[in-house]
N, C-alpha and C positions, 0 to 999 in steps of 0.2 A: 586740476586733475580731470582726466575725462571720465564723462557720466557713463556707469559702469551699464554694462550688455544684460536686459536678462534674459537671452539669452546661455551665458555664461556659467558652465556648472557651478563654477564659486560665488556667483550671486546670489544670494540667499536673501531672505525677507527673515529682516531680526526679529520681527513679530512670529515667524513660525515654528514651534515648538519639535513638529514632525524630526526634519530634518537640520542637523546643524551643520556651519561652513564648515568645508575641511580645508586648513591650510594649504595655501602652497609649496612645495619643495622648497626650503632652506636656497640647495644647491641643483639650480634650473639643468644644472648637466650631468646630475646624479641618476642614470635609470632608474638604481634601486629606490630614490627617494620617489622617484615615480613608482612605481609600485605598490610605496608604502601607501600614496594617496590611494590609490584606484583600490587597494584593500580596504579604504575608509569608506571608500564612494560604498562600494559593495555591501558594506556594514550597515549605509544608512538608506538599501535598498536604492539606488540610483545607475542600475548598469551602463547606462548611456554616458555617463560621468568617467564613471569605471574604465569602459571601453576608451577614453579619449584620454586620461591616463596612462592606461597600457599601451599604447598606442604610439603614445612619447616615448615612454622606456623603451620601447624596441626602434623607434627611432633612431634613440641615441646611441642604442648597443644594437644592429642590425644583427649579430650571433648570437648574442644573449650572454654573452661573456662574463658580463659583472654579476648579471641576476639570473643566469644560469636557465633553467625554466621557469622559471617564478612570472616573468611578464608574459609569456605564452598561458601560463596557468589557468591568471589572471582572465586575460583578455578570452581564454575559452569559457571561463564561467561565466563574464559578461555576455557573450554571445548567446550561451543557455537560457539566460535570464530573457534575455530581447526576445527568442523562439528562433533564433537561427543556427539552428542545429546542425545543418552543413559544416560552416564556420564554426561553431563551437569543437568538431570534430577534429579538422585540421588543423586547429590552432593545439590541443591536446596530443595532437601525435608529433606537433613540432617540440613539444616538449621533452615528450620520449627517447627524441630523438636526442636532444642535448641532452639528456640527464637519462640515462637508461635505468639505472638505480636508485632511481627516486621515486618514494613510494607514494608522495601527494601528485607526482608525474601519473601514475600509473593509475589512481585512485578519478583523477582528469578526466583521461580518456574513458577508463570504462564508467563512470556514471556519464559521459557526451555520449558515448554509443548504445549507452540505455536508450536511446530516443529519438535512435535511428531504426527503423522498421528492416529486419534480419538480420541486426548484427550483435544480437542477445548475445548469444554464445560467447565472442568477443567482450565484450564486455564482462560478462562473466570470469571469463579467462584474466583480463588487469585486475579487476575487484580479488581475485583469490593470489596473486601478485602480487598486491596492495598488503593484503594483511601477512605474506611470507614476507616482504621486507620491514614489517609494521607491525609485529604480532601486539607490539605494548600500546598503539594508537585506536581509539574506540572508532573513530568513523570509517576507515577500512572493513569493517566487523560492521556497523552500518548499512556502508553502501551492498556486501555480502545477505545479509539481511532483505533488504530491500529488493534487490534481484530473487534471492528464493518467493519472496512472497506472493511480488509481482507474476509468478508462474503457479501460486499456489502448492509451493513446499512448504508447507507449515513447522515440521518438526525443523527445516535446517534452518529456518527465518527465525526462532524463537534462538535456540540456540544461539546464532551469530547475537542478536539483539541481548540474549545474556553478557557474551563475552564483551559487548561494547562498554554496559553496564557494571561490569566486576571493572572496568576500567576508568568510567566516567560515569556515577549514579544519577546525578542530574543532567544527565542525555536528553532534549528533548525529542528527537528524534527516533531514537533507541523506544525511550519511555511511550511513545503513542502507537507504532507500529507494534512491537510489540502486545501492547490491548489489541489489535488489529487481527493478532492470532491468534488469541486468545476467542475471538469471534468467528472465526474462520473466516476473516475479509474476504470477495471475489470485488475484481477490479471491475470498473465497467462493463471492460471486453471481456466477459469471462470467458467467450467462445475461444478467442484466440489464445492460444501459445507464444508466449512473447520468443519461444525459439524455433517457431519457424521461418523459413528461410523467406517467408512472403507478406507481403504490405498489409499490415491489418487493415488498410481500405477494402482490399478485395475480397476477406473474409467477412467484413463489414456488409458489405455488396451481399454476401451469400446468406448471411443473415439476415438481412433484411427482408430476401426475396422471402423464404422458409416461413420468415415472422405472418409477410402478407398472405403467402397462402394458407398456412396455417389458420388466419383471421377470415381470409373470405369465404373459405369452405367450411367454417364450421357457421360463420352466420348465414350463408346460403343455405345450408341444410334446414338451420333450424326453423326459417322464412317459411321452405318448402315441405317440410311439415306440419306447420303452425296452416299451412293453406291446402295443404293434402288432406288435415283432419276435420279443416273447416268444410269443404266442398263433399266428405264424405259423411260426416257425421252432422254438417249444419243442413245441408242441401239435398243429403243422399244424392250425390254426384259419383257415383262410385267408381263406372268407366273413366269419367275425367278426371277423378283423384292417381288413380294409377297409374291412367296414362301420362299426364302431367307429372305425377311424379317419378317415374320412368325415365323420363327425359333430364332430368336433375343431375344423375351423373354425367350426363356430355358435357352438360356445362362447367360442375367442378373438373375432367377433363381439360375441359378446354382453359381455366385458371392454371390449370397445374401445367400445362404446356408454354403459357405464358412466362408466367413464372421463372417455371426451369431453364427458360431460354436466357434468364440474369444471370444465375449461377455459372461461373469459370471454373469453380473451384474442386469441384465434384469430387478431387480425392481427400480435399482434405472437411469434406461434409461430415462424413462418421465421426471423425476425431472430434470435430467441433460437436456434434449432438453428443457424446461425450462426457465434455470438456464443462459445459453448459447445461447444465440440470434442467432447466423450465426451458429449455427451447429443446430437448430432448423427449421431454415431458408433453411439450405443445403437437410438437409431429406426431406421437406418440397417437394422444388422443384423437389429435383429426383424422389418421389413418382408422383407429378404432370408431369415431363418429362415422365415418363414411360409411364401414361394416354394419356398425347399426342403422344407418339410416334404408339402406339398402334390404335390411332381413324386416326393419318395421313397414317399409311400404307394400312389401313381398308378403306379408303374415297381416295385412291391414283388417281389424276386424267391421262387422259391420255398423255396429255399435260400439259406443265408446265402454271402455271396464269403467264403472263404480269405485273408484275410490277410496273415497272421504266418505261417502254415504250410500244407504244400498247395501244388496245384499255383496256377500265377499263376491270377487272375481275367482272365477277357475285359471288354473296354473297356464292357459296359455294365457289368458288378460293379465296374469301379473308378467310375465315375459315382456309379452308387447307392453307394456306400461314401462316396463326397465332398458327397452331401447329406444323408447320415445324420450326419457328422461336423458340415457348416453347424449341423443343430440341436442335437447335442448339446454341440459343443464350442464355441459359439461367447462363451459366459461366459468361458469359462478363457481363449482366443483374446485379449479385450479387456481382461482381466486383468491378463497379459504383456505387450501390448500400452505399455496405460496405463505402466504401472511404466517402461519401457522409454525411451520418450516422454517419463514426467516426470524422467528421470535424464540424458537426454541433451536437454534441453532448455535455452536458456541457456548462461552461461558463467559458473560455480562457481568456477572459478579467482579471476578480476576478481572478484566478489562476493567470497569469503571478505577479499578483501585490502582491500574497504571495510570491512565487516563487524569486520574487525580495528582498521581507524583510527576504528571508533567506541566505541574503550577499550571497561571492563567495564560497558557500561548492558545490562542485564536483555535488554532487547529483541535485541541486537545478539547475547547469547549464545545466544538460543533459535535466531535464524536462523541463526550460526554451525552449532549444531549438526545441525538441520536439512540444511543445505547440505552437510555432509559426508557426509550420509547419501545423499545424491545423488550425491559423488564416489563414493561406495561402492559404489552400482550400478551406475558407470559402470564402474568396475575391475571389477566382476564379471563384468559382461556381455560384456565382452572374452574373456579364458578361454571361456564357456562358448560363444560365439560358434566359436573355435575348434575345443572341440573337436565342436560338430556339424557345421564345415568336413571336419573328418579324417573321423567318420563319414561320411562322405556321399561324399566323394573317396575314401574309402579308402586314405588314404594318410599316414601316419604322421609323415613327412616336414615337412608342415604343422605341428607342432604350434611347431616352431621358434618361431611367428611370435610367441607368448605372449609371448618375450621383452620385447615391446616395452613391454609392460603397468609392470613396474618403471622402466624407462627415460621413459617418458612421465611416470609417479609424479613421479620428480624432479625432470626437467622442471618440473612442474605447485606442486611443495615451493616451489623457489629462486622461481616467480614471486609465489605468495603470503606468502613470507617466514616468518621464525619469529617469529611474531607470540604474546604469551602466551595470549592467547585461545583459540589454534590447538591447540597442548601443553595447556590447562585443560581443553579438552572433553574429548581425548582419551582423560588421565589421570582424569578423573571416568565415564566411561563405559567401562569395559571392554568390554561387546558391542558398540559402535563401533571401538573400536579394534581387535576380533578380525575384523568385520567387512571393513576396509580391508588387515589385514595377512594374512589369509587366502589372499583371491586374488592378492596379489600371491605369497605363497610356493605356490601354485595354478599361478600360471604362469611360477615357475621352474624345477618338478617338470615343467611340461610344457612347456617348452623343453630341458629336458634331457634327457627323451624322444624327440622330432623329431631332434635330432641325436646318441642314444647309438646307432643300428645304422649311423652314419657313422663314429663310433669304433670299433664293435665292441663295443659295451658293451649288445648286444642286451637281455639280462636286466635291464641297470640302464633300461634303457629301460624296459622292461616293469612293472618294480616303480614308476619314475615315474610314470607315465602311470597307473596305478590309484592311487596315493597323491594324483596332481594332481587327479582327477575326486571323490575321495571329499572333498581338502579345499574342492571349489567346492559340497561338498553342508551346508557345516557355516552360511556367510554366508546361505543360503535360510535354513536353521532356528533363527539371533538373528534374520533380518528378519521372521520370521510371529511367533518368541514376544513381538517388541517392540511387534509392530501388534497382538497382539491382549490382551497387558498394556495400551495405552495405549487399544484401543477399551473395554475393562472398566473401566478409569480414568474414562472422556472426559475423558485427558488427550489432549496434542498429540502426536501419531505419530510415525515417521522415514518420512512423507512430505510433498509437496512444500505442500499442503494447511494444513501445520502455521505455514507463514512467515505474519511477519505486519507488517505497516510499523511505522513508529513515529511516533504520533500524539501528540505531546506528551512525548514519554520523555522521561529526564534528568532535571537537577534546574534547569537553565536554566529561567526563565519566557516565552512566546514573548513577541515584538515587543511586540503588542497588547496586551499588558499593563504597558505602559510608561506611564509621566506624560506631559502633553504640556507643551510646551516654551510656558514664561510670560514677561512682560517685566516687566523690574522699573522702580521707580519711575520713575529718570531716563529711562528710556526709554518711558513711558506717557507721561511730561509732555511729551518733545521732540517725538513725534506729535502729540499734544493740540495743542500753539501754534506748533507751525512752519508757515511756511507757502512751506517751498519743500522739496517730496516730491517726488522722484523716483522712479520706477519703472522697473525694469531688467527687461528679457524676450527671450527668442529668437524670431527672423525668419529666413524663408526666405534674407535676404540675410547675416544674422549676428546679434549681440547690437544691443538697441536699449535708448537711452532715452527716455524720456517724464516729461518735469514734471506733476505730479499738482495740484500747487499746494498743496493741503491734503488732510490723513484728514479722513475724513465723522466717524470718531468710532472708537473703541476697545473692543471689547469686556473685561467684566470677565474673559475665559478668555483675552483678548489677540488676539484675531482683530480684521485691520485693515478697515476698508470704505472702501473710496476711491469716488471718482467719475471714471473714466475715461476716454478715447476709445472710438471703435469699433474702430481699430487693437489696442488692448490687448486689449480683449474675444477681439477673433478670434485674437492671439496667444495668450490662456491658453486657449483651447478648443483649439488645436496643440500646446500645450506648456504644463502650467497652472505650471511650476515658477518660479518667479519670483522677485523681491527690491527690496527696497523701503528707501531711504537719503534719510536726514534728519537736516540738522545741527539741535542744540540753539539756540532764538533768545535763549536766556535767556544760557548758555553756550558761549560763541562757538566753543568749542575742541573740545566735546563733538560725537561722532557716530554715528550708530547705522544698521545696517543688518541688516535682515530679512528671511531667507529662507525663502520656504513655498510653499504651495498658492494659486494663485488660481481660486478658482470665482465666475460671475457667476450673481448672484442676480435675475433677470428681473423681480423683482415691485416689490424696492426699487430697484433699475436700479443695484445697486450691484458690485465684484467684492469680493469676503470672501475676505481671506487668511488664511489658517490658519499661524501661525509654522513652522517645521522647525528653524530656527537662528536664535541673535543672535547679532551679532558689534557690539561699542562700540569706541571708541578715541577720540584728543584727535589732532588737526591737529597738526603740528610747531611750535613755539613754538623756544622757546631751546633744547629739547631733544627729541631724535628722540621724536616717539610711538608707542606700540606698541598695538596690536588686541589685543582678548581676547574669549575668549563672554562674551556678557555670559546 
């Protein structure tokens, strides 16, 4: 025997557990046996295997005859998987093209044109395609899903992700995107609209610029104030404080001209600021930084306002003190902010407990974890919410309110259940877990403070109340050492940034990767010579039939072509799902009925049904007959 290739996708190392061999075709000149491989390849994550599978099959059946679209299917998923989305595309429209009524056809194409930059819409259009020929199939309802989300429809992405689930509960798919918007996901690009007509590189491009200017003018200002106030107030430099800083705007000028010379995109900027909350937020601010920076140089006093100490400032020192802070502090300001915003945003509760019904798939675990990093700042931010309440009322009494911080916990425990998923993060993450049990025992220290001078436990108040604020200081310093381990990593962070759908997870293969549904002999012949066909279809008024008389003829992948009224025609353009029954003339007992796709083909003037199901069975005789698929 010769010493096998490794080469060789069927070379396997018997020691490796990962992936196991997939047999060879039985029948080396079977397409469809080819097929079946290149779906196994696919199964055990090996698209290169896949693709050299598919590859044969269309070899052997250059039309696709036997396996109809099914090796174009194929051979487009593997292409997705490799990143050649090109190819993935045109292998999905050859599909189409052989099976117009096939709804894992259809389901193909538009998730390959998801990922093509402007051809959203398109794809949109097969996905809602997919689920009119497939209304009882859960991944058409899926990939529907998916597309909504990806643009940030949330109401129609929950929805589809329900109706996948009233169809298949253990979806893993369904089950984590859906948590997804429950969170109100934004995909990376949240700038861009995955339906417009233009390459998210180029709005890419316009973001980036926006990003930079945004950053250099606001650190510029703050520089040249930090050195406006040093030369005026350290040196009494006061001509050259204002002069010097008078000249500060030619220079941000001059970034902003730079800058804008990146931008292409200029009409679709507004949509993108938008579209994108914190780069909305970010121009926002530096347009309002610049204003301040310009009325604090302008109003510069000659003495610094007091503070922290000293007597109070007069109402223009507090002015000027609230435009010097606009530019200095307004980084840190959007910081807080953001963090703030992406922790209370969504409901984390409802997520984790999909999150959890989508068992241990990889994906499911990362958002898991993720998402409690979000419960985490939410419990945080409570506490510390408090106690700048107390600071600021001065009133001690307040702190009571902490309390509810634990009480809501539980709350929030029993809705999401004790799911093991829930326990695995935990227990694998100690700075997550210190994180969440910090503030909660944060703000039992400081609800036992708020009411210890109602018992009299003045002191034990007092030693709470600095124990409560020191342990809300320990959850900041795990959440800065994890973000800035995982930004030296570029791994995924404990923010919100980090979640990610699941686009294929599992070990399920989708839909579209299924066989499509053949007729076997006796029921090629009973179409072939019958000549009393009936055609079943929905009407406005209810079900209808229609005698067809005779099939025009049979295709070898088993797609029927009738010769129809105009009645039917207009019926399968409303409703293309139809069925089509024909007794055997040969076999008087035998009967057969076919339900599928009917598309009318304008050119042959014919309607091309695309099977979905056989159902055969025999006429009552001497004894009851029973239906099967056939």
């Amino acid at each position: 025997m010769p010493p096998r290739d490794p080469a060789d996708p069927w070379h396997e190392r018997e020691h490796d557990p990962v992936s196991a061999p997939v047999p060879r075709p039985r029948d080396p000149a079977d397409p469809r046996q080819w097929c079946a491989v290149a779906a196994a390849w696919l199964g055990r994550d090996r698209p290169e295997a896949a693709l050299e599978a598919a590859r044969r099959a269309l070899d052997l059946d250059p039309r696709s005859e036997s396996g109809a679209d099914w090796g174009y299917r194929l051979a487009s998923l593997a292409f997705e998987r490799l990143g050649r989305d090109a190819e993935a595309v045109a292998a999905a429209e050859e599909a189409v093209r052989l099976a117009p009524g096939s709804w894992a056809a259809r389901m193909r194409l538009g998730a390959a044109l998801r990922r093509v930059p402007g051809r959203w819409r398109e794809s949109r259009a097969q996905a809602a395609r997919a689920v009119r020929y497939a209304p009882e199939e859960p991944d058409p309802h899926v990939l529907a899903g998916d597309l909504a989300l990806l643009r940030g429809e949330y109401g129609l992405a929950e929805t589809a992700y329900r109706e996948a689930l009233r169809r298949l509960p253990d979806h893993p798919g369904a089950r984590i995107n859906l948590g997804l918007t429950r969170l109100r996901w934004e995909r990376p690009r949240a700038h861009h609209d995955p339906a417009w007509p233009v390459d998210p590189r180029e709005t890419g491009r316009a973001r980036r610029a926006l990003e930079r200017w945004s950053r250099q003018t606001r650190i510029l200002l703050a520089v040249a104030l930090v050195a406006v106030c040093a030369a005026e107030f350290g040196f009494g430099l006061a001509s050259v404080a204002r002069i010097g800083g008078g000249l500060v705007p030619l220079a941000v000028l001059a970034i902003t001209l730079r800058q804008a010379h990146r931008v292409r995109l200029w009409s679709y900027v507004p949509r993108m600021l938008v579209r994108d909350l914190w780069l909305g937020m970010s121009v926002s601010v530096t347009l309002v930084a610049v204003a301040a920076y310009v009325a604090a140089v302008a109003t510069l006093p000659a003495e610094a306002p007091p503070l922290l100490s000293g007597p109070s400032p007069g109402a223009p020192g507090v002015v000027w003190a609230g435009l010097a802070g606009l530019v200095l502090l307004n980084g840190t300001v959007l910081l807080v902010l953001r963090v703030l915003v992406e922790a209370w945003r969504g409901r984390p509760i409802r997520a984790l407990a999909e999150f959890a019904a989508a068992g241990g798939d990889r994906t499911a675990r990362r958002d898991v974890n993720v998402t409690l990093w979000l419960v985490a700042g939410r419990v945080w931010s409570v506490p510390v919410a408090v106690v700048v309440a107390v600071v600021v009322l001065d009133e001690r009494s307040w702190a009571a309110v902490a309390l509810v911080v634990p009480l809501a916990l539980g709350w929030a425990r029993g809705r999401a259940g004790t799911a093991p998923g829930l326990a695995r993060a935990l227990a694998s993450d100690r700075g997550l877990a210190a994180a969440l049990a910090l503030p909660v025992s944060a703000s039992v220290l400081l609800g036992l403070a708020g009411a210890a001078p109602a018992l009299g436990l003045a002191t034990v108040g007092e030693w709470a109340w600095r124990a409560g604020i020191a342990l809300l200081i320990v959850p900041m310093a795990i959440f800065a050492a994890r973000s800035v381990r995982a930004w030296w990593r570029g791994a995924p962070g404990p923010w919100r940034a980090s979640l990610v759908m699941c686009d294929g997870c599992g070990s399920r293969l989708p839909g579209d990767a299924g066989p499509p549904v053949g007729l076997s002999g006796e029921v090629r012949a009973a179409f072939t010579y019958a000549r009393g066909v009936v055609l079943a279809y929905a009407d406005p008024s209810g079900p209808r039939a229609l005698a067809v008389g005779a099939v025009s003829s049979v295709g070898p992948s088993g797609e029927l072509r009738l010769i129809a009224a105009s009645d039917a025609w207009e019926a399968a353009e409303r409703d293309p799902r139809v069925a089509v029954f024909v007794a055997d003339p040969l076999d008087r007992r035998f009967w057969a009925e076919v339900r599928g796709i009917a598309i009318g083909d304008t050119e042959a003037d014919l309607l091309r049904i695309t099977p979905k199901e056989v159902v055969v069975g025999e006429y009552p005789g001497r004894h009851q007959g029973r239906a099967h698929r056939g």
